[in-house]
mmCIF file as Biopython writes it, N, C-alpha, C and O atoms, coordinates in Angstrom:
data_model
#
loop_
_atom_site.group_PDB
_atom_site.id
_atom_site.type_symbol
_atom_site.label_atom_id
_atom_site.label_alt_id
_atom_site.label_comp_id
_atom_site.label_asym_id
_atom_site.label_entity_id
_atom_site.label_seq_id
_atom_site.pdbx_PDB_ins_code
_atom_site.Cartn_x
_atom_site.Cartn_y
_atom_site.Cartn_z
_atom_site.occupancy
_atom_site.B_iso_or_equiv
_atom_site.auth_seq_id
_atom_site.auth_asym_id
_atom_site.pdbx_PDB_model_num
ATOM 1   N N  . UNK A ? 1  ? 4.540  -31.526 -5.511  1.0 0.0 1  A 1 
ATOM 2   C CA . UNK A ? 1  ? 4.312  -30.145 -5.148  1.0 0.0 1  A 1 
ATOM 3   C C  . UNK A ? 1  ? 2.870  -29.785 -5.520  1.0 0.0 1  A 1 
ATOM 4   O O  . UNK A ? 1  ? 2.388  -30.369 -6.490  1.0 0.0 1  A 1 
ATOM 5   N N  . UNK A ? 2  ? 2.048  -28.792 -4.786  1.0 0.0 2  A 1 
ATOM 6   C CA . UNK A ? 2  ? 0.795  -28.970 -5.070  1.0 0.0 2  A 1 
ATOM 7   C C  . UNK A ? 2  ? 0.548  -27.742 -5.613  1.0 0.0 2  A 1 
ATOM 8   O O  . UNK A ? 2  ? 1.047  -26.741 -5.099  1.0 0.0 2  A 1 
ATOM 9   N N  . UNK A ? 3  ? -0.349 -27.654 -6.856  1.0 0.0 3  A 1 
ATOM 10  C CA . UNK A ? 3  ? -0.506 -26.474 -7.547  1.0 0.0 3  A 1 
ATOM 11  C C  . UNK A ? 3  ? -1.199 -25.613 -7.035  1.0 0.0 3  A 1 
ATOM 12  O O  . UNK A ? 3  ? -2.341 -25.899 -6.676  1.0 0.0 3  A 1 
ATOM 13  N N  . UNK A ? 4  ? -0.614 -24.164 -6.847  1.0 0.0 4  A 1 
ATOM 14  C CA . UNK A ? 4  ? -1.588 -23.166 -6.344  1.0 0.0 4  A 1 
ATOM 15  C C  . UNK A ? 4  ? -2.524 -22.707 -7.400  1.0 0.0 4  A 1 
ATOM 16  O O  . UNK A ? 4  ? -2.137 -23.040 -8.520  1.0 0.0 4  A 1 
ATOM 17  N N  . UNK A ? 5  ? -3.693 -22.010 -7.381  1.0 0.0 5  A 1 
ATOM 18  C CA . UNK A ? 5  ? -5.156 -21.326 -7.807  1.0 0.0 5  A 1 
ATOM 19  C C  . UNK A ? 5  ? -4.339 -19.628 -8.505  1.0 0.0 5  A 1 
ATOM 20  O O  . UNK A ? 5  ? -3.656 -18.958 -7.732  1.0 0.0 5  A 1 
ATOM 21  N N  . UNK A ? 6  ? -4.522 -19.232 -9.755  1.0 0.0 6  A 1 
ATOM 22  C CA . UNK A ? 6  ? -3.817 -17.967 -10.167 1.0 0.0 6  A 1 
ATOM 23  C C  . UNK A ? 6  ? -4.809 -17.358 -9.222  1.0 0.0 6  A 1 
ATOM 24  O O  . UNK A ? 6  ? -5.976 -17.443 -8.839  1.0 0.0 6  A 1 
ATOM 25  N N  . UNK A ? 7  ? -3.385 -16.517 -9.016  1.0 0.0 7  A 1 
ATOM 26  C CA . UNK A ? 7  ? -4.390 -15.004 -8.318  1.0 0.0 7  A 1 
ATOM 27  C C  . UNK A ? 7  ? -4.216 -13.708 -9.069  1.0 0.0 7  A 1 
ATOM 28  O O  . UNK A ? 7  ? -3.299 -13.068 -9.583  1.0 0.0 7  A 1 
ATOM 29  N N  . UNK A ? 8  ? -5.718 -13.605 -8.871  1.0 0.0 8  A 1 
ATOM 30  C CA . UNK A ? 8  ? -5.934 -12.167 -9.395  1.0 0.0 8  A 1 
ATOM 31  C C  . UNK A ? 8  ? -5.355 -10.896 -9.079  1.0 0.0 8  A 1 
ATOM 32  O O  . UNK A ? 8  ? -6.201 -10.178 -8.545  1.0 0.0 8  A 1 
ATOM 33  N N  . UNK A ? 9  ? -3.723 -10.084 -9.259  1.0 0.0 9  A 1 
ATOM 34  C CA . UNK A ? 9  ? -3.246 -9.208  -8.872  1.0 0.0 9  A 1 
ATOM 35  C C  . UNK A ? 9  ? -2.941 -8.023  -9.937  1.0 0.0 9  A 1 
ATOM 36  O O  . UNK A ? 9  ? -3.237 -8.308  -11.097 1.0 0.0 9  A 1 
ATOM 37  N N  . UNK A ? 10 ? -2.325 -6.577  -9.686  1.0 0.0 10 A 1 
ATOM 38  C CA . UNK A ? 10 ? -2.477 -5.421  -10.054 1.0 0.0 10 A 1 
ATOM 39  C C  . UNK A ? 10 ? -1.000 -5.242  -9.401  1.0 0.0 10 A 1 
ATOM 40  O O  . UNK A ? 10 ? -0.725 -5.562  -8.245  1.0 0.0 10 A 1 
ATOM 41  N N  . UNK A ? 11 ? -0.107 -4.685  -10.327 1.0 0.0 11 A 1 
ATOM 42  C CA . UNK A ? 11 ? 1.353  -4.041  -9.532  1.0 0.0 11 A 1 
ATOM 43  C C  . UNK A ? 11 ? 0.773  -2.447  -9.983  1.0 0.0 11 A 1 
ATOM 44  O O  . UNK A ? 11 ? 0.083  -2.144  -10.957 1.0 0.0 11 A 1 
ATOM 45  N N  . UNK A ? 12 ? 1.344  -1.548  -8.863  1.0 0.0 12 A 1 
ATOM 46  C CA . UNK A ? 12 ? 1.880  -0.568  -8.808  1.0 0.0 12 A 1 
ATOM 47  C C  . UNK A ? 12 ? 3.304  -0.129  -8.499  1.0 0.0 12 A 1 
ATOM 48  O O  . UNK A ? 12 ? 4.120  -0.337  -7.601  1.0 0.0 12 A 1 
ATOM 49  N N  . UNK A ? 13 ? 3.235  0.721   -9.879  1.0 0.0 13 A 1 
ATOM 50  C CA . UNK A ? 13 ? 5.290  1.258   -9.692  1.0 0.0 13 A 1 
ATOM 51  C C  . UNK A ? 13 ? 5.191  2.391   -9.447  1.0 0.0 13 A 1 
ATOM 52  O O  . UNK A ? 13 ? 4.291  3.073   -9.935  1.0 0.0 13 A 1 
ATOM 53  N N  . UNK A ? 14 ? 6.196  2.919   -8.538  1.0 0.0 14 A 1 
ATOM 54  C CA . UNK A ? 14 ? 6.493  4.541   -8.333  1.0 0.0 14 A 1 
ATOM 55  C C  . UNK A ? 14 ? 7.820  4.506   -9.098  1.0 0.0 14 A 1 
ATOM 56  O O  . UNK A ? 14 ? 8.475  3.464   -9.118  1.0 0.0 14 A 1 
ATOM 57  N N  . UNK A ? 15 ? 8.241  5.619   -9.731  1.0 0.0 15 A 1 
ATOM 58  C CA . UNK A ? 15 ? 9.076  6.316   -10.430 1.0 0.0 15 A 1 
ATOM 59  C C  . UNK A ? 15 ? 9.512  7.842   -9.741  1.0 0.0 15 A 1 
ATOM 60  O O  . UNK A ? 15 ? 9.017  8.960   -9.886  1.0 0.0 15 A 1 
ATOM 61  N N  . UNK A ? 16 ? 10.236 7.533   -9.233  1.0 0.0 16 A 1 
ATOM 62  C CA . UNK A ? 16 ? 10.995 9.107   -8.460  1.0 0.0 16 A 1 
ATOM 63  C C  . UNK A ? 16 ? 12.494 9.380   -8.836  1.0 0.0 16 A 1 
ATOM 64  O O  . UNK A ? 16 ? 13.127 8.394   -9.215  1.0 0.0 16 A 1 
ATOM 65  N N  . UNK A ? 17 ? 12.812 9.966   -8.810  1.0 0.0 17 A 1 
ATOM 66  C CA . UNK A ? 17 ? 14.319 10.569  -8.638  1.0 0.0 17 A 1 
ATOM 67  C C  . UNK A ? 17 ? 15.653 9.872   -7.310  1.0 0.0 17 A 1 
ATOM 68  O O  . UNK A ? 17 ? 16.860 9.968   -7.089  1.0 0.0 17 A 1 
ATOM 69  N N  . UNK A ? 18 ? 14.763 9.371   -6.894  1.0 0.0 18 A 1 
ATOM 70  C CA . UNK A ? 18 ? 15.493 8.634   -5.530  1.0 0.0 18 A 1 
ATOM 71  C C  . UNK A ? 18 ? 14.927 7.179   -5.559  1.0 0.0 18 A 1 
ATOM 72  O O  . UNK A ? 18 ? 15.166 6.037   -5.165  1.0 0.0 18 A 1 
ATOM 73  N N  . UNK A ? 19 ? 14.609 7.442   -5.809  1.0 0.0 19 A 1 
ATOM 74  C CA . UNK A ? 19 ? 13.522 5.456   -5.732  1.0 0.0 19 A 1 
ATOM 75  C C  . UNK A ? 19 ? 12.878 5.358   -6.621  1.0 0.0 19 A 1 
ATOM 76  O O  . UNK A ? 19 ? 12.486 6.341   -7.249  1.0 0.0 19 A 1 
ATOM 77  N N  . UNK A ? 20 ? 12.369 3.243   -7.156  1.0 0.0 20 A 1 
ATOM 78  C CA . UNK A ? 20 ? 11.962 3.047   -7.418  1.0 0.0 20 A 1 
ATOM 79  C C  . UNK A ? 20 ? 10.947 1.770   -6.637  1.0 0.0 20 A 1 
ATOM 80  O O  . UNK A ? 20 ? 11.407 0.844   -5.967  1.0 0.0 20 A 1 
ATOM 81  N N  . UNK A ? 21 ? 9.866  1.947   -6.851  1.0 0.0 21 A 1 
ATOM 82  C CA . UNK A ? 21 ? 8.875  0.866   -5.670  1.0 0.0 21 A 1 
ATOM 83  C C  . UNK A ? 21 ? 7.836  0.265   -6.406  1.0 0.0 21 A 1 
ATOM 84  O O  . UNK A ? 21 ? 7.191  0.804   -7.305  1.0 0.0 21 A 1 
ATOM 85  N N  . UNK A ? 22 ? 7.717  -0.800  -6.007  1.0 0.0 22 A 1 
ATOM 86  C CA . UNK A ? 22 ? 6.353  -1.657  -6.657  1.0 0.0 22 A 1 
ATOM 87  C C  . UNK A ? 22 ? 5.447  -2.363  -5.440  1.0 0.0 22 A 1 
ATOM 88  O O  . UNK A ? 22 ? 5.898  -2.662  -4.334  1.0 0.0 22 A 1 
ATOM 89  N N  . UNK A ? 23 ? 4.317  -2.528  -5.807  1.0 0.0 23 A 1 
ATOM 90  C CA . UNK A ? 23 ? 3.557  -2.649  -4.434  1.0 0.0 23 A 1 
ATOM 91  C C  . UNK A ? 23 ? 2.459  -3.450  -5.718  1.0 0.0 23 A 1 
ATOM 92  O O  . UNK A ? 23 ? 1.971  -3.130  -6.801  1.0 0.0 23 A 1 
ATOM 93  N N  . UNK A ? 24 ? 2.461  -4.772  -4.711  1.0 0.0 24 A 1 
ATOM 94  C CA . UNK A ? 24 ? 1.229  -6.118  -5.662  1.0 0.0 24 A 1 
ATOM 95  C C  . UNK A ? 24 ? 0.098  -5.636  -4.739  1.0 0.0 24 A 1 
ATOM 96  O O  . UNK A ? 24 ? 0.221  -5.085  -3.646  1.0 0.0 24 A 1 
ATOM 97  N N  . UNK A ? 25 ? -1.136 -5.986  -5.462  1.0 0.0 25 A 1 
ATOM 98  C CA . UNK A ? 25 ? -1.998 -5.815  -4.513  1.0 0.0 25 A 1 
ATOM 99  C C  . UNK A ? 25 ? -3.231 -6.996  -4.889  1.0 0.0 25 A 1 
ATOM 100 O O  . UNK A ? 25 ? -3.507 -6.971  -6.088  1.0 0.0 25 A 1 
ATOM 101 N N  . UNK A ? 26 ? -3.839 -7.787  -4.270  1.0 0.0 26 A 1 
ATOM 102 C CA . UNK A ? 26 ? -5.172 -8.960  -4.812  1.0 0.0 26 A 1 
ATOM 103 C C  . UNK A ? 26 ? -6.030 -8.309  -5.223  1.0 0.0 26 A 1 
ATOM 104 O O  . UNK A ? 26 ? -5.800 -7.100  -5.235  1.0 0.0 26 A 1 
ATOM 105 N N  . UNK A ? 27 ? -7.380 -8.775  -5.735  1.0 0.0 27 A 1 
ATOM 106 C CA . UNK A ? 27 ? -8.560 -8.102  -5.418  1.0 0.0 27 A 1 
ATOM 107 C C  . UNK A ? 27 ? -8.961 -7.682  -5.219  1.0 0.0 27 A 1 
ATOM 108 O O  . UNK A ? 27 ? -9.470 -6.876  -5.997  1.0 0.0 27 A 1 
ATOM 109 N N  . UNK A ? 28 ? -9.181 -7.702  -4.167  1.0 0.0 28 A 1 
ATOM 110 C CA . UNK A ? 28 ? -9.434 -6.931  -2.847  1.0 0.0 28 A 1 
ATOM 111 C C  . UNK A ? 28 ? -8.619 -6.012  -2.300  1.0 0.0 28 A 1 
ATOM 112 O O  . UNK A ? 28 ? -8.641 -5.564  -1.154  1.0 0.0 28 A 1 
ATOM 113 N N  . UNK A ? 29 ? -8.027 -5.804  -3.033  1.0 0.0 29 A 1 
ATOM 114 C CA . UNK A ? 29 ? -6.877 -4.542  -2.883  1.0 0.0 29 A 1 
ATOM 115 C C  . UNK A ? 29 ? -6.074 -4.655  -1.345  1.0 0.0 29 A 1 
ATOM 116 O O  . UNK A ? 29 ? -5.922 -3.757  -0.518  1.0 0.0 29 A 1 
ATOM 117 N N  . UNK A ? 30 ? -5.702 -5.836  -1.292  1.0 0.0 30 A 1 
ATOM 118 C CA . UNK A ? 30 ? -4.732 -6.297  -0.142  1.0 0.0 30 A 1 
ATOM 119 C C  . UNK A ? 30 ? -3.336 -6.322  -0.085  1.0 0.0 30 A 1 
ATOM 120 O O  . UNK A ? 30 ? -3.084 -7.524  -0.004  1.0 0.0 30 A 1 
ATOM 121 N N  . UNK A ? 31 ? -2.224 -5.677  -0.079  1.0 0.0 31 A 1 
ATOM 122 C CA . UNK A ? 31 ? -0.775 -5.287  -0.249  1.0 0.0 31 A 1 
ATOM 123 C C  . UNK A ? 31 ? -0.405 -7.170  0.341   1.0 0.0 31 A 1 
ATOM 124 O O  . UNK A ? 31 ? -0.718 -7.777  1.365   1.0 0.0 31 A 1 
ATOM 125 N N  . UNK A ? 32 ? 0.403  -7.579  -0.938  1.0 0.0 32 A 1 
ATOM 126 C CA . UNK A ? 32 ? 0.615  -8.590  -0.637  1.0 0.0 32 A 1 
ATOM 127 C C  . UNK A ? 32 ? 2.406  -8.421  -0.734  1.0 0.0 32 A 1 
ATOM 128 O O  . UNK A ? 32 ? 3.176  -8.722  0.178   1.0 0.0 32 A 1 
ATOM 129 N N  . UNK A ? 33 ? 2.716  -7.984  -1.796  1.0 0.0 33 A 1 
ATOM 130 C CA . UNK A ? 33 ? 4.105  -7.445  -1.467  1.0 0.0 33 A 1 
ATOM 131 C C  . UNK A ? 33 ? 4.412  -6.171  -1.884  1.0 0.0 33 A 1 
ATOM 132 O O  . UNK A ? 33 ? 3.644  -5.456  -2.527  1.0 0.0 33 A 1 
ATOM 133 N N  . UNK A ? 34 ? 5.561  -5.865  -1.516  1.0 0.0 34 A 1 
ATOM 134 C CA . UNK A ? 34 ? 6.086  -4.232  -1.574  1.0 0.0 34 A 1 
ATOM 135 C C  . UNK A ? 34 ? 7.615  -4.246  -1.565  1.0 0.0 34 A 1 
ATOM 136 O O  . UNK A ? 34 ? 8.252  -4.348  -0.517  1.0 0.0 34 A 1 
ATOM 137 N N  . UNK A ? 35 ? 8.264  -4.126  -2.944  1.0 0.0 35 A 1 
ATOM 138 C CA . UNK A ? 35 ? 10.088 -3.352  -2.604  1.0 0.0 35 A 1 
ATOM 139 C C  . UNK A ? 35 ? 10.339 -2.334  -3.213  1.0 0.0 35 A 1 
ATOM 140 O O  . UNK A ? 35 ? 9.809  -1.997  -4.272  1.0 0.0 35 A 1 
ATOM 141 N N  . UNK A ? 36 ? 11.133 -1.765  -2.637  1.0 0.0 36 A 1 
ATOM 142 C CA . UNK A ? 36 ? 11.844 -0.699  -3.235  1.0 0.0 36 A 1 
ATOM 143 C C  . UNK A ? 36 ? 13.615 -0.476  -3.590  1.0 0.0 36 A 1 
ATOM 144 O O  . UNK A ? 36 ? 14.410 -1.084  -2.874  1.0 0.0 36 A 1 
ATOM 145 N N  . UNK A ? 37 ? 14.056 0.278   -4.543  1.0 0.0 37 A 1 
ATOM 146 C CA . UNK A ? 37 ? 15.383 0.506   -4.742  1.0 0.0 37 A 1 
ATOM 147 C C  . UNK A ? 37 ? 15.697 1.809   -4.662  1.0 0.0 37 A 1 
ATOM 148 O O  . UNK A ? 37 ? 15.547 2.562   -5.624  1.0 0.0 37 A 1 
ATOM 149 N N  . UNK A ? 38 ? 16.209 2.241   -3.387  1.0 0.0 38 A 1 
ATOM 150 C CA . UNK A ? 38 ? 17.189 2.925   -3.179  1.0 0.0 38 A 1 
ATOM 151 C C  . UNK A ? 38 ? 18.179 4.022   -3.368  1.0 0.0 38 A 1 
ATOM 152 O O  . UNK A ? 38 ? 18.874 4.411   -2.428  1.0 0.0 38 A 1 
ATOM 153 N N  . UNK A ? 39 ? 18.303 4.828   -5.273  1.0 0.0 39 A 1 
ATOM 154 C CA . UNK A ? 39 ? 19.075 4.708   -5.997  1.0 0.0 39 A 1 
ATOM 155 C C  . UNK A ? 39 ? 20.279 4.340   -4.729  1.0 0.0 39 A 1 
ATOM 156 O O  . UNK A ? 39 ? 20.496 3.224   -4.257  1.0 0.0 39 A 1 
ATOM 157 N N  . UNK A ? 40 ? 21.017 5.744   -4.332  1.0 0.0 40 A 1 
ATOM 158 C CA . UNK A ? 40 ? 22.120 6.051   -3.808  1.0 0.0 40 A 1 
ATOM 159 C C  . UNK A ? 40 ? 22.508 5.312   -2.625  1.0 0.0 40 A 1 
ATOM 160 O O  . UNK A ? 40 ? 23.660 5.391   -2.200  1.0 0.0 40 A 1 
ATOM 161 N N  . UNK A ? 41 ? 21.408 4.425   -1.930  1.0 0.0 41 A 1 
ATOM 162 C CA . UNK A ? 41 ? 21.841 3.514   -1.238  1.0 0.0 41 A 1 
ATOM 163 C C  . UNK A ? 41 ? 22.259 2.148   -1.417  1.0 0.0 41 A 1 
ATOM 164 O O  . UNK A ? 41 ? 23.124 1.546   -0.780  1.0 0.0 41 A 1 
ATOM 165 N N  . UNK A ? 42 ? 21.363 1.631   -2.591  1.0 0.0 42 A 1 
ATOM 166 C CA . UNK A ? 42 ? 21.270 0.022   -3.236  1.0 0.0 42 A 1 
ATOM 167 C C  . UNK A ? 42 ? 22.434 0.324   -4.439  1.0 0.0 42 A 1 
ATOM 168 O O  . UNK A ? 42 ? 23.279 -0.537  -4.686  1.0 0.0 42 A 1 
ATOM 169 N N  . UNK A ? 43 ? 22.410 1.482   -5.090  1.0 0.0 43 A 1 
ATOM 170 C CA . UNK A ? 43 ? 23.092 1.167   -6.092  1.0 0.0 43 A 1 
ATOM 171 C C  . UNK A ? 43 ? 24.176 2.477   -5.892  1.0 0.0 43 A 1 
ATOM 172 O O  . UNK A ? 43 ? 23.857 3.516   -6.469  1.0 0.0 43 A 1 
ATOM 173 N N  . UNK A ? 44 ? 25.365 2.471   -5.148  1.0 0.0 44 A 1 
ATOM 174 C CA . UNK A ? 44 ? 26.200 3.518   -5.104  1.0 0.0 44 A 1 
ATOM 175 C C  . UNK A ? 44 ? 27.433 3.259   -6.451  1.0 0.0 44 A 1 
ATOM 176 O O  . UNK A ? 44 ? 28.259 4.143   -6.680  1.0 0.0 44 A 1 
ATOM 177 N N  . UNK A ? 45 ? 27.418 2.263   -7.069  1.0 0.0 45 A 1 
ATOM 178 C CA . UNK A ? 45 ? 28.250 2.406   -7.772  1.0 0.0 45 A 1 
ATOM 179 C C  . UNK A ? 45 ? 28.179 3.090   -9.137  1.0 0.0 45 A 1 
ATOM 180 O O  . UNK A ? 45 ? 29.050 3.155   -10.005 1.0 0.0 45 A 1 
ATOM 181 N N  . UNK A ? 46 ? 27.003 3.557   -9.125  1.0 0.0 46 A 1 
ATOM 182 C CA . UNK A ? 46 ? 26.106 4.657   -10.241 1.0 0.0 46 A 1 
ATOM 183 C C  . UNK A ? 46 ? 26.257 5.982   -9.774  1.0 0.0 46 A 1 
ATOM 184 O O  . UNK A ? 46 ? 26.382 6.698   -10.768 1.0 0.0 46 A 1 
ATOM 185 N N  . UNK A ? 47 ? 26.297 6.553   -8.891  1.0 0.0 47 A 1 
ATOM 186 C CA . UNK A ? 47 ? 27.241 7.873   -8.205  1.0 0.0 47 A 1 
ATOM 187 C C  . UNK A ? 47 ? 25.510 8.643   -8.599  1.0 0.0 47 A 1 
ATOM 188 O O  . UNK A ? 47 ? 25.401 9.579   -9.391  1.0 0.0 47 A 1 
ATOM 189 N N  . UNK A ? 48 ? 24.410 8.068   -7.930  1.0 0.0 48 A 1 
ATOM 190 C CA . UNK A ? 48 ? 23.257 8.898   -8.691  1.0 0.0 48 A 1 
ATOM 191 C C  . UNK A ? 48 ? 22.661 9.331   -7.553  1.0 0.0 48 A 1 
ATOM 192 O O  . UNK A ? 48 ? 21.449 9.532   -7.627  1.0 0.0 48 A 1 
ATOM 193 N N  . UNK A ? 49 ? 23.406 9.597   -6.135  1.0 0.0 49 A 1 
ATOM 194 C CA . UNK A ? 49 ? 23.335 10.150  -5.284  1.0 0.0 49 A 1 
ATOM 195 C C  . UNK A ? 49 ? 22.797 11.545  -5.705  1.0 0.0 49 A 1 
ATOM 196 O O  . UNK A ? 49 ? 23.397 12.313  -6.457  1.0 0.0 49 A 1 
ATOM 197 N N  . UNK A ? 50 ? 21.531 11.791  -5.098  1.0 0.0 50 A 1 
ATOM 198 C CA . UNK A ? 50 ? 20.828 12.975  -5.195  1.0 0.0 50 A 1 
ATOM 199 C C  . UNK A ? 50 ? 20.450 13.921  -3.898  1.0 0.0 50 A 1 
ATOM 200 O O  . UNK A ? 50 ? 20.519 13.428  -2.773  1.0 0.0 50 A 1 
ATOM 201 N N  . UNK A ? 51 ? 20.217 14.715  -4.007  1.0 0.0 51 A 1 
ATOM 202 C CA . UNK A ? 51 ? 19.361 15.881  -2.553  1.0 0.0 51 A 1 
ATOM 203 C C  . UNK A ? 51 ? 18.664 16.870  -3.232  1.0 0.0 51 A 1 
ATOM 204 O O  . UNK A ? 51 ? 19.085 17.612  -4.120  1.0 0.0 51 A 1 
ATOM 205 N N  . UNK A ? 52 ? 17.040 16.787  -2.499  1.0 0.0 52 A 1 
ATOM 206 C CA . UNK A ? 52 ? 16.383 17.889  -3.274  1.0 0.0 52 A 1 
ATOM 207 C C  . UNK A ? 52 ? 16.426 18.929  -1.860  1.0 0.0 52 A 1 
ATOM 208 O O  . UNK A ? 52 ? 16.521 18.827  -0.637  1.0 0.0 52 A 1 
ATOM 209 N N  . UNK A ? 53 ? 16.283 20.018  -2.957  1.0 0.0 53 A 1 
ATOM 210 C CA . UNK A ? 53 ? 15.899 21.376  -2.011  1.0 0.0 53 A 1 
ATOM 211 C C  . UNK A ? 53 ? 15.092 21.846  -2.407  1.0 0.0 53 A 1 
ATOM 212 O O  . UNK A ? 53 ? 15.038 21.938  -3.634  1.0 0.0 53 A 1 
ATOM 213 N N  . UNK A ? 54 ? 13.766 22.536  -1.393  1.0 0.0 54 A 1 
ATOM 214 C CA . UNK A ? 54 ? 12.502 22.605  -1.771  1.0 0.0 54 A 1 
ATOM 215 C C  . UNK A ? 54 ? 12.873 24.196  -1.509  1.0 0.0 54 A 1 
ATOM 216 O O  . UNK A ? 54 ? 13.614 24.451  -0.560  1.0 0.0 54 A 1 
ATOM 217 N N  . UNK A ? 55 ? 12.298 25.417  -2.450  1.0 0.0 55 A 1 
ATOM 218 C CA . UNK A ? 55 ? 12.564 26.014  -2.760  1.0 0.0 55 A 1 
ATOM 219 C C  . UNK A ? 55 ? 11.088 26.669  -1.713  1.0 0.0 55 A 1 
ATOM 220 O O  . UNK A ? 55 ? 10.099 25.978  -1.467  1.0 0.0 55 A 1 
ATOM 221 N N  . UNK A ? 56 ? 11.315 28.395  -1.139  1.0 0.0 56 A 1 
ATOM 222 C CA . UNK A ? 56 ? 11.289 28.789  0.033   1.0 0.0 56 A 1 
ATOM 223 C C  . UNK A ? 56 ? 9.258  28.994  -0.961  1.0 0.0 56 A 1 
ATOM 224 O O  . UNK A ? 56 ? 8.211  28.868  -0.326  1.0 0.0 56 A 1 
ATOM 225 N N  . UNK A ? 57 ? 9.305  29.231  -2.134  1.0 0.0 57 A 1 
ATOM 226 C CA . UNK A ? 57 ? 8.081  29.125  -2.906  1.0 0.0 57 A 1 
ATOM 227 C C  . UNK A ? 57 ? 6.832  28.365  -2.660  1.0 0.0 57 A 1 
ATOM 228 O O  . UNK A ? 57 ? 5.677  28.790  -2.700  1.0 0.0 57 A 1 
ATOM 229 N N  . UNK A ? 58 ? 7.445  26.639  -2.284  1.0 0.0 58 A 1 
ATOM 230 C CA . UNK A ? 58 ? 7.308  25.581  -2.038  1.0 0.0 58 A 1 
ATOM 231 C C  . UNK A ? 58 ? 6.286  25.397  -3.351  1.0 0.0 58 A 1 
ATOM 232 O O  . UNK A ? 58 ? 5.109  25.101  -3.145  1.0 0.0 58 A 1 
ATOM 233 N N  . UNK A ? 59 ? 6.760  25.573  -4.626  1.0 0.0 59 A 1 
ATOM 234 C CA . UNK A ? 59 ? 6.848  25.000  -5.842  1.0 0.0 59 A 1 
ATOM 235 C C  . UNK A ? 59 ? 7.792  24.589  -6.878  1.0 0.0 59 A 1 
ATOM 236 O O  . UNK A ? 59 ? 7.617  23.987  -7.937  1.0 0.0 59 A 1 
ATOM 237 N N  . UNK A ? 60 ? 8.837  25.063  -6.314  1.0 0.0 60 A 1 
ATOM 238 C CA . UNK A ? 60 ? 10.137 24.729  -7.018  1.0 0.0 60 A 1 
ATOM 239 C C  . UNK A ? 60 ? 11.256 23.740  -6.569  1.0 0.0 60 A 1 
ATOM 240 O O  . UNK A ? 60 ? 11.717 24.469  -5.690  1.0 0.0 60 A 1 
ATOM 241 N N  . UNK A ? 61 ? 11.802 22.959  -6.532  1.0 0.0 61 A 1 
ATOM 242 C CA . UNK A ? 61 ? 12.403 21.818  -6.409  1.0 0.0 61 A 1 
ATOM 243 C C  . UNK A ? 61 ? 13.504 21.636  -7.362  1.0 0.0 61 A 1 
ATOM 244 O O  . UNK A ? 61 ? 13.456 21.366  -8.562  1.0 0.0 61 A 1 
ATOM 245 N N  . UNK A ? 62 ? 14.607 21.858  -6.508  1.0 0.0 62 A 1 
ATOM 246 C CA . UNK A ? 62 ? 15.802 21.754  -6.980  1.0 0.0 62 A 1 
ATOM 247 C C  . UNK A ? 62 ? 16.521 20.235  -6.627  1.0 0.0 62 A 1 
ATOM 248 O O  . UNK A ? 62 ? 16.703 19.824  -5.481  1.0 0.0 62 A 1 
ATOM 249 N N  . UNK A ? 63 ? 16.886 19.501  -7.876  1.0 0.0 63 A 1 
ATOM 250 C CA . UNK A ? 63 ? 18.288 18.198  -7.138  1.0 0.0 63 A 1 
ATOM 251 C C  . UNK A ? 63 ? 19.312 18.737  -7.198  1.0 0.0 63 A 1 
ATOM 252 O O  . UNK A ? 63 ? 19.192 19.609  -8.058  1.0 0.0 63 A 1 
ATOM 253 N N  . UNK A ? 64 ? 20.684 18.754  -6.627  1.0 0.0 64 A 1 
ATOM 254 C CA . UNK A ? 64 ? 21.355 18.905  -5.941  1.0 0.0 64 A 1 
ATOM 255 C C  . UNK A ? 64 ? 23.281 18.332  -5.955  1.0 0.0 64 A 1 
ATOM 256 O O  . UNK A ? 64 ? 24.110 18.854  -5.209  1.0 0.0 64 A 1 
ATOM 257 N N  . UNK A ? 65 ? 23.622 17.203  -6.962  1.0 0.0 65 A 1 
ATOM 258 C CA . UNK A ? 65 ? 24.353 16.491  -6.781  1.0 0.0 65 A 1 
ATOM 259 C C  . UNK A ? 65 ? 25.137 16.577  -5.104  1.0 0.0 65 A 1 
ATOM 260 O O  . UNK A ? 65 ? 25.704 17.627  -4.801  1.0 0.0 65 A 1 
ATOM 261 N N  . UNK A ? 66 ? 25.109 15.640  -4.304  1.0 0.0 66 A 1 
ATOM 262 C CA . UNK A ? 66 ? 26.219 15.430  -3.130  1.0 0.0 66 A 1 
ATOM 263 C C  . UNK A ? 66 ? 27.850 15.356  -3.758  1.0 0.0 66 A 1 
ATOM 264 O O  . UNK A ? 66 ? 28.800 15.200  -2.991  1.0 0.0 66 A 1 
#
């Protein structure tokens, strides 16, 4: 098997209320990979099913339980 050269990369994580996402990027700031989780879709057996409602202000932000 032939050894690959380390590459120089940087993860970014998002942290939300509905998701979580990571995105690699090189050097050169080239998106080499990207996933995300779901909560309420990937993980329904956590019941962390959410809905925001954006409040008529559009500074206030309510979740919701479904």
């Amino acid at each position: 098997m032939a050894e690959h050269a380390p590459r120089r990369c940087c993860l970014g994580w998002d942290f939300s209320t509905q998701q979580v996402k990571v995105v690699a990027v090189d050097a050169e700031l080239n998106v080499f990979y990207e996933e995300s989780v779901h909560f309420d879709r990937d993980l329904p057996e956590f019941g962390a099913t959410l809905e925001a409602h954006v409040e008529h202000d559009r500074a206030t932000i309510n979740l919701v339980p479904e």
